[in-house]
N, CA, C and O of each residue as an XYZ file, in Angstrom:
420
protein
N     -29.319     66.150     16.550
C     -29.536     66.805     15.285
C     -29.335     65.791     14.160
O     -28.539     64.858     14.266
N     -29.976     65.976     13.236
C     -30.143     64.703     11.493
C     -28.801     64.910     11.263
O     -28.385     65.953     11.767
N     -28.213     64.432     10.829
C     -27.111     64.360      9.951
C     -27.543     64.335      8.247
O     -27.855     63.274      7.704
N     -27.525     65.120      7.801
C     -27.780     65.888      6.279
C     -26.838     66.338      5.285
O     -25.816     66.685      5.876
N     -26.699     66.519      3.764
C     -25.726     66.920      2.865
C     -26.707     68.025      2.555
O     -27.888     67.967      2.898
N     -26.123     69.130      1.831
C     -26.940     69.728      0.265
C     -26.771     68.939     -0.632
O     -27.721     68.730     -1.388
N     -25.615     68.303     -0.823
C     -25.217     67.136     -2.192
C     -26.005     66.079     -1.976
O     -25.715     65.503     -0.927
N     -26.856     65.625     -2.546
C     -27.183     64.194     -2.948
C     -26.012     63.258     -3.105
O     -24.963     63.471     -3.713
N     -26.500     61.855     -2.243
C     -25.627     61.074     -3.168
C     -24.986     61.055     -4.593
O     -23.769     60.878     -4.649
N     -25.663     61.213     -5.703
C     -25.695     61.047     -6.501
C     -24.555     61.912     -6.806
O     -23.487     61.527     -7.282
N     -24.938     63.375     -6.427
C     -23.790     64.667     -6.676
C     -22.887     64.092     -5.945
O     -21.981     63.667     -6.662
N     -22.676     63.824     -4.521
C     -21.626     63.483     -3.864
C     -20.489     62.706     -4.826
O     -19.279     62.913     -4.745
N     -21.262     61.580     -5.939
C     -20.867     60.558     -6.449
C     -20.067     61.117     -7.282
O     -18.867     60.913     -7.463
N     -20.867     61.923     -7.849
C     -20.242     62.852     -9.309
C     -18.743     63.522     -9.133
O     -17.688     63.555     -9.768
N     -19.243     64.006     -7.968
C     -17.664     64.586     -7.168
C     -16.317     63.888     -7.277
O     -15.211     64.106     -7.770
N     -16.966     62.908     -6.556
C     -15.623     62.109     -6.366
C     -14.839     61.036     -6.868
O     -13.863     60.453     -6.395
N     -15.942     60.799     -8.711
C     -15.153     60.658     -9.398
C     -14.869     61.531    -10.686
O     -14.512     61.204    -11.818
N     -15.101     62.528    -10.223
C     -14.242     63.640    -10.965
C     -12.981     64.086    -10.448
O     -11.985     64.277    -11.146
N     -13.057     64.272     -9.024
C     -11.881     64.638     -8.052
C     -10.718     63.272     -8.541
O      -9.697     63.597     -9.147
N     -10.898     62.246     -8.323
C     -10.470     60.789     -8.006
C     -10.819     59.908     -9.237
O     -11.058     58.830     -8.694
N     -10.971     59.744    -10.424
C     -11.100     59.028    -11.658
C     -11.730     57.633    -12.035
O     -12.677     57.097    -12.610
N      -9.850     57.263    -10.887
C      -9.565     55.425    -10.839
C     -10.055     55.225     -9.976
O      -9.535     54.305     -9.345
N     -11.160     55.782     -9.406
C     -11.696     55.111     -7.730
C     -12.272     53.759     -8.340
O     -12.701     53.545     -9.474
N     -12.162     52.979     -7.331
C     -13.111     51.442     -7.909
C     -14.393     51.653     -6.653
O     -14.386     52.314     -5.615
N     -15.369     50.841     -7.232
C     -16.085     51.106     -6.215
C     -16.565     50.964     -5.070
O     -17.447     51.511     -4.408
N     -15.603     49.862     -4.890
C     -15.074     50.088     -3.229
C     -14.686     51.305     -2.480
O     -14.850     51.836     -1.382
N     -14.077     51.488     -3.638
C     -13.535     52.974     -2.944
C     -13.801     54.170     -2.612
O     -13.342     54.972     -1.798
N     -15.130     54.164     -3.845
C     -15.925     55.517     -3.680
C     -17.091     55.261     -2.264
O     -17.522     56.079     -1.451
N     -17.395     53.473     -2.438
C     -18.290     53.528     -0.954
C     -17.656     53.423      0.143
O     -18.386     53.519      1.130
N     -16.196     53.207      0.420
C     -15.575     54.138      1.489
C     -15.527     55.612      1.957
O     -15.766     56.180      3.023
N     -15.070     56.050      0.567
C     -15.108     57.697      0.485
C     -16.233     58.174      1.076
O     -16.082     59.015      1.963
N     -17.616     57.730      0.704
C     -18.562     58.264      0.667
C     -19.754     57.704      2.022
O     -20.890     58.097      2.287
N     -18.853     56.606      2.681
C     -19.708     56.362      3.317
C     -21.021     55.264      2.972
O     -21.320     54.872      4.100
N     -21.576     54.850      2.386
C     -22.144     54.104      1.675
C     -21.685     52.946      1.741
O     -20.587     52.648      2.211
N     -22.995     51.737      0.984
C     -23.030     50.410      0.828
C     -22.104     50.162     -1.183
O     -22.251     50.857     -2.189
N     -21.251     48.905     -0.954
C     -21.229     49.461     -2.501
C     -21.930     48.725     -3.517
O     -21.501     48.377     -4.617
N     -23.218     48.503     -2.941
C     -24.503     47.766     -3.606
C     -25.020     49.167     -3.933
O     -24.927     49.515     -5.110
N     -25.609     50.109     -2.953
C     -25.830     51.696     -3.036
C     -24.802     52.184     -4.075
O     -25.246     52.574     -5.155
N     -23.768     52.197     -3.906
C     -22.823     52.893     -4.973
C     -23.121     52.316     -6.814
O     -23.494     52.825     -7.871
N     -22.795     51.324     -6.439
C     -23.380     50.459     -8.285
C     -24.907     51.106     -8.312
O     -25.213     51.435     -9.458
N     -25.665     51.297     -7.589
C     -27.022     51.781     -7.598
C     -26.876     53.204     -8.351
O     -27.313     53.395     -9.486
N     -26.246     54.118     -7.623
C     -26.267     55.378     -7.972
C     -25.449     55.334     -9.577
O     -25.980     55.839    -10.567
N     -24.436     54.822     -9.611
C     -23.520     54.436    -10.641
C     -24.634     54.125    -12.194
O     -24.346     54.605    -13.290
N     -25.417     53.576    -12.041
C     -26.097     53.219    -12.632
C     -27.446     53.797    -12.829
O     -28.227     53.532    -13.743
N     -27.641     54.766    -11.680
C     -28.875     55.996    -12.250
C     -27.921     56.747    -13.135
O     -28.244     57.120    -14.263
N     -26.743     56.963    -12.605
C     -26.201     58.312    -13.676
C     -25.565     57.876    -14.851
O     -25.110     58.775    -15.558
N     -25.388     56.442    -15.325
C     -24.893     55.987    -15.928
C     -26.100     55.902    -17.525
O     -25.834     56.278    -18.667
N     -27.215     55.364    -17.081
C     -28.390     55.392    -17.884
C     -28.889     56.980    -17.766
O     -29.763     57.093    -18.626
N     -28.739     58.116    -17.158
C     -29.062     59.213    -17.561
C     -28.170     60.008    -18.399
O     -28.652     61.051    -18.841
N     -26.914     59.712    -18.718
C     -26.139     60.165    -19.130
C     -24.580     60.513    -18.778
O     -23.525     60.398    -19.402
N     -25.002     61.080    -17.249
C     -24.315     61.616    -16.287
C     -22.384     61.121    -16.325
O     -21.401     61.815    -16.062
N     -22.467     59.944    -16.681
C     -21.364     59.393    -16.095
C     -21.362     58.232    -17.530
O     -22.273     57.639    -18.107
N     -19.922     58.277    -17.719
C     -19.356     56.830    -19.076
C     -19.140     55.853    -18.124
O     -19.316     56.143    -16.940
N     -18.715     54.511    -18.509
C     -17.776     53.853    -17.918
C     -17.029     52.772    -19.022
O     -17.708     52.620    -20.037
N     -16.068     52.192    -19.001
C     -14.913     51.583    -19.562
C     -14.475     50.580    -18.983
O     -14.286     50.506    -17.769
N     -14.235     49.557    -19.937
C     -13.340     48.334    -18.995
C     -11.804     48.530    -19.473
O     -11.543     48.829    -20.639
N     -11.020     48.381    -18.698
C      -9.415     48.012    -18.785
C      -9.469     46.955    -18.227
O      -9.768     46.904    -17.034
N      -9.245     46.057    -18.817
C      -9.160     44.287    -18.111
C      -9.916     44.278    -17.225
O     -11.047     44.631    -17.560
N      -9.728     43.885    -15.654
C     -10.612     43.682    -14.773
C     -10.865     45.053    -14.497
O     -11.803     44.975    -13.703
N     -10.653     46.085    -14.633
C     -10.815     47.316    -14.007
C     -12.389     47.889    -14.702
O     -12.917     47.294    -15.642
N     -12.976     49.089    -14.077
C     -13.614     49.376    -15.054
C     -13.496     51.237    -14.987
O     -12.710     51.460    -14.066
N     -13.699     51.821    -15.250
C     -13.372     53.221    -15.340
C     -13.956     53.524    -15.439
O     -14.734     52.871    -16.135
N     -14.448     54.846    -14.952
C     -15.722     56.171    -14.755
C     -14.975     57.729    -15.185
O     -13.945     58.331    -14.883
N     -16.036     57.930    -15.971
C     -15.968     59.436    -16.301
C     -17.273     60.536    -15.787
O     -18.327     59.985    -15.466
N     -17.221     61.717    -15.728
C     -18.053     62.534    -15.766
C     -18.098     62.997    -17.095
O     -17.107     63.031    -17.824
N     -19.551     63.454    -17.514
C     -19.772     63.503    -18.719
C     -20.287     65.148    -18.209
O     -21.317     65.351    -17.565
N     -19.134     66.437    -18.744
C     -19.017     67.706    -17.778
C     -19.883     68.236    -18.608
O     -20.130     69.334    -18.108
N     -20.600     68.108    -19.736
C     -21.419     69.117    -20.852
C     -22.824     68.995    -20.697
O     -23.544     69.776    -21.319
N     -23.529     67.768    -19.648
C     -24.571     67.661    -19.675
C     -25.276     68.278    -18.976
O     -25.085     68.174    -17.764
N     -26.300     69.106    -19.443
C     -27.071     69.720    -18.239
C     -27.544     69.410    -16.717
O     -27.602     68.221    -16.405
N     -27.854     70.290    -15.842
C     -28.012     69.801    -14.735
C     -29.803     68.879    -14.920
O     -30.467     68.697    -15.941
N     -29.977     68.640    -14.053
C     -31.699     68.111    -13.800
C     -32.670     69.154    -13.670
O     -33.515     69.614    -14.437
N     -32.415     69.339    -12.801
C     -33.426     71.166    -12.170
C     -34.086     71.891    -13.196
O     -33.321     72.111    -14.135
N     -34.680     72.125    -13.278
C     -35.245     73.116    -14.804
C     -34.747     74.447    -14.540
O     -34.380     74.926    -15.613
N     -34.597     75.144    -13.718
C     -34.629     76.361    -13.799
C     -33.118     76.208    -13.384
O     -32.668     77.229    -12.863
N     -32.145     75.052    -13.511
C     -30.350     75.471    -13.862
C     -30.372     74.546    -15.224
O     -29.309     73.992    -15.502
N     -31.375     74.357    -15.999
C     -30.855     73.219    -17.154
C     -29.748     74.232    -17.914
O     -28.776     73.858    -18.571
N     -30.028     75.175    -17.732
C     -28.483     76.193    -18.978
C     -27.292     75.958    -18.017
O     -26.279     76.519    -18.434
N     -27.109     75.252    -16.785
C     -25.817     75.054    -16.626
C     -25.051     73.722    -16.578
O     -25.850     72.794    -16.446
N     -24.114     73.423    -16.623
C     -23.687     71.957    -17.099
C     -23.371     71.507    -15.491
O     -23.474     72.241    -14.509
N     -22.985     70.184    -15.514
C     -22.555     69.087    -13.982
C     -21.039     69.364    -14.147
O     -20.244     68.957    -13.300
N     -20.633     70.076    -15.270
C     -19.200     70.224    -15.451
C     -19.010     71.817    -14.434
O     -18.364     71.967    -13.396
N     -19.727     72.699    -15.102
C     -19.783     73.735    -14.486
C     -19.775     73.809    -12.733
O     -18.877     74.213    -11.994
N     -20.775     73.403    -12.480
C     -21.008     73.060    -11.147
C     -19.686     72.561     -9.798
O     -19.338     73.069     -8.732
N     -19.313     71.452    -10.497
C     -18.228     70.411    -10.280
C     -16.800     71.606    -10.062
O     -15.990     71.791     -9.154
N     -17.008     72.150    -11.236
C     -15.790     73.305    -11.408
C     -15.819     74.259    -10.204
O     -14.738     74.550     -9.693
N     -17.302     74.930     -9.551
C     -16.943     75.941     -8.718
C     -17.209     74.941     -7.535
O     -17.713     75.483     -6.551
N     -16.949     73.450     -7.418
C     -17.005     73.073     -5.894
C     -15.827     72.789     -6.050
O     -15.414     72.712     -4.893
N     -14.819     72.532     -6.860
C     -13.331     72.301     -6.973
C     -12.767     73.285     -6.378
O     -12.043     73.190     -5.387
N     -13.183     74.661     -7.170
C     -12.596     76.136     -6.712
C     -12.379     76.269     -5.519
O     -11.273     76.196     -4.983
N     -13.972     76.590     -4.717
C     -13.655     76.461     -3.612
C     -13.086     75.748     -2.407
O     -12.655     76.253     -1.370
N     -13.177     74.334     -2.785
C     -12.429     73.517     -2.433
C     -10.277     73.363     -2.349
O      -9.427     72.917     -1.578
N     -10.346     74.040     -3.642
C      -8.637     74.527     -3.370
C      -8.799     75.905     -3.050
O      -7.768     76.429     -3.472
N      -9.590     76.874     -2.487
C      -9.731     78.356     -2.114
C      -9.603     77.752      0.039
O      -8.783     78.314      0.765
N     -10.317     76.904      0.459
C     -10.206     76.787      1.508
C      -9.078     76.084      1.942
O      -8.796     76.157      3.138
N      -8.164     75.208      0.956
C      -6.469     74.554      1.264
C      -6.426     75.365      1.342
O      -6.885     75.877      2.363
N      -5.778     76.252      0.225
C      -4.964     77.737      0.369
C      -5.443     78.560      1.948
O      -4.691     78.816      2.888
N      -6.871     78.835      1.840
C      -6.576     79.676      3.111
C      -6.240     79.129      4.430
O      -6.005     79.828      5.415
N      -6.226     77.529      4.400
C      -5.679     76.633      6.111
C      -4.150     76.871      6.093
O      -3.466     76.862      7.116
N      -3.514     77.155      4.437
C      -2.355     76.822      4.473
C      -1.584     77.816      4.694
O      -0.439     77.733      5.139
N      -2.509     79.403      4.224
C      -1.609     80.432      4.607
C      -1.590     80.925      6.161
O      -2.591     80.700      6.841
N      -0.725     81.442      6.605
C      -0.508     82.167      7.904
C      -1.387     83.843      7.995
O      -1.393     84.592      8.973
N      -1.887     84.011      7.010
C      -2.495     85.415      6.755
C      -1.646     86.839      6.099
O      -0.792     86.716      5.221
N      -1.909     87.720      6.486
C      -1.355     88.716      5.376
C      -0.095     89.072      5.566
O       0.375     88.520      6.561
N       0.738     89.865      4.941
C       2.417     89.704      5.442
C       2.034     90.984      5.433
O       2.828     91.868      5.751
């Protein structure tokens, strides 16, 4: 069977430096699996679309998500990458919580 996401790289990307901030990008092409020639790649579609800031602190450089910008899609442009980001967080601490509970008392 293919091995497949629903997330695009790109979203994948968005993720995980929203989740994770200070990732360098080594780190996100660990996280993610990826080359981090691919990662500066993607870094740099979303960077020139808007998607994503970045910052230097001395040698460091820093990434933001930019949460107000619309999605791509036409028919979700009324919702933001912030929005989005927000209900994969949710569920994302909705499935800790339920590994972590023992079930109903």
């Amino acid at each position: 069977m293919a091995d497949w996401s629903l997330l695009t790289n790109h979203g994948r990307l968005l993720l995980a430096i929203e989740n994770e901030p200070g990732l360098r990008v080594r780190d996100m092409a660990e996280r993610l699996e990826l080359s981090e020639r691919g990662v500066s790649l993607i870094l740099r579609d979303l960077r020139e679309a808007g998607y994503v800031t970045s910052r230097r602190e001395g040698r460091r450089t820093h990434y933001s998500v930019v949460a107000e910008k619309p999605l791509r899609t036409d028919y979700l442009r009324h919702q933001s990458v912030g929005q989005l980001l927000g209900l994969l967080a949710e569920a994302e601490t909705a499935r800790h919580e339920g590994e972590g509970s023992s079930g109903p008392a």
